[in-house]
C-alpha positions in Angstrom: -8.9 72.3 14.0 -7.4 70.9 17.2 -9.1 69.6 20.6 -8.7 73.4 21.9 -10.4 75.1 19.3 -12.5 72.9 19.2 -13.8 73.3 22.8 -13.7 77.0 22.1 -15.8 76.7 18.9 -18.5 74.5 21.2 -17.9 77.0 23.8 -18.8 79.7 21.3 -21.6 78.0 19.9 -23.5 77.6 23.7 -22.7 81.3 24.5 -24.4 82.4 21.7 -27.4 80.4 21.9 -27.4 80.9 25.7 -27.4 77.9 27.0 -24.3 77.9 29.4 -26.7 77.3 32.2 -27.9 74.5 30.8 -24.1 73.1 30.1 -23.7 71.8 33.5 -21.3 68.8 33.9 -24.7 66.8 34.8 -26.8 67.6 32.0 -23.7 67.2 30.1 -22.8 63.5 31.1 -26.4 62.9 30.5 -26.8 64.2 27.2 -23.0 62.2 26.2 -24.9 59.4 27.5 -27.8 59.6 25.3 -25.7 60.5 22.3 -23.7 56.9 23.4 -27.3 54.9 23.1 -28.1 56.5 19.9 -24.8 55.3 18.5 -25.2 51.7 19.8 -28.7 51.6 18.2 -27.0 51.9 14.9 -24.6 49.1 16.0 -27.3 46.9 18.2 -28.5 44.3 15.5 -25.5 44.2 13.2 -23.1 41.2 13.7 -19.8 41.5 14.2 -19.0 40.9 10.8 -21.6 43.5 9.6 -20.5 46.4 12.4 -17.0 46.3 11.0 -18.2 47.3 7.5 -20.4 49.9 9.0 -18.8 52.8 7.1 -18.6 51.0 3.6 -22.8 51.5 3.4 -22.7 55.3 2.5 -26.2 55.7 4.4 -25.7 53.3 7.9 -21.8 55.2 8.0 -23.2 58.7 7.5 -25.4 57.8 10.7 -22.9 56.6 12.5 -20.4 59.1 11.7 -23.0 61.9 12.5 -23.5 60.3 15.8 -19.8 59.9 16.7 -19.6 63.6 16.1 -22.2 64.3 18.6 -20.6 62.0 21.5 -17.1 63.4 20.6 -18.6 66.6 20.8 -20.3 66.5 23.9 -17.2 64.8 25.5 -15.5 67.7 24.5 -18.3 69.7 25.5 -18.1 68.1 29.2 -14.3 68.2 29.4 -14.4 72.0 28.8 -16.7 72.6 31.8 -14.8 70.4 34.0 -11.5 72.1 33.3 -10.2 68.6 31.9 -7.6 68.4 29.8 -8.8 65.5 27.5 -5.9 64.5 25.8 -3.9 64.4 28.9 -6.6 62.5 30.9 -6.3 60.0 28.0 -2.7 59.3 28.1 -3.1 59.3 32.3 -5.2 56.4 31.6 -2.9 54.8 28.8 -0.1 54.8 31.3 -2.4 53.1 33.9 -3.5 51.0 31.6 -0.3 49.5 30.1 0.4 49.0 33.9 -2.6 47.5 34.9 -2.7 45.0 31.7 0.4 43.6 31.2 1.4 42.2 28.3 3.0 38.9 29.1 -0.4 38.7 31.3 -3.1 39.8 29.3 -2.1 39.3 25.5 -5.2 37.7 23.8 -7.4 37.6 27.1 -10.1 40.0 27.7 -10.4 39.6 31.4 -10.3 42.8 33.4 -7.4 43.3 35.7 -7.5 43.3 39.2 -8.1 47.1 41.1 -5.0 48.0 42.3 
């Protein structure tokens, strides 16, 4: 399935449950935001170490996959109502990136770059 059929299938899901009304970009962004917490509690206490070898415990990576699903979705979700194209939008902000952060600059430093 790709990023458009996959906004359709959400699409298709909320239409037949109803709940286009309650799909508005702001109850949208809230919900992404609460799916974003949930994820983060299954990161909060792990160290570094521990977080990157999340997905080798079959029970703490099933949690975690099952809650990136539900941010992804709801990004999706989000992007859909606002008419955004996501995958564009992402390589908009690639470009600006690679711009912003040069490499000569900003190689190992994680200092944010100036607004320009």
């Amino acid at each position: 399935m790709d990023l458009q059929e996959l906004a359709a299938e959400l699409r298709r899901f909320a239409a037949e449950r109803e709940w286009e009304r309650f799909h508005t970009p702001k109850n949208l962004a809230m919900a992404l935001a609460g799916e974003v917490g949930e994820l983060l509690a299954e990161l909060q206490w792990l160290t570094p170490e521990e977080s990157a070898r999340v997905m080798a415990d079959p029970e703490a990576g099933g949690r975690v996959r099952a809650e990136l699903g539900d941010v992804f979705n709801y990004l999706v979700r989000l992007a859909d109502a606002l008419g955004v194209d996501l995958v564009e939008a992402g390589a908009d902000k690639l470009r600006d990136s690679e711009r912003r952060y040069d490499v000569a600059t900003y190689r190992g430093r994680a200092r944010k770059a100036p607004h320009t």
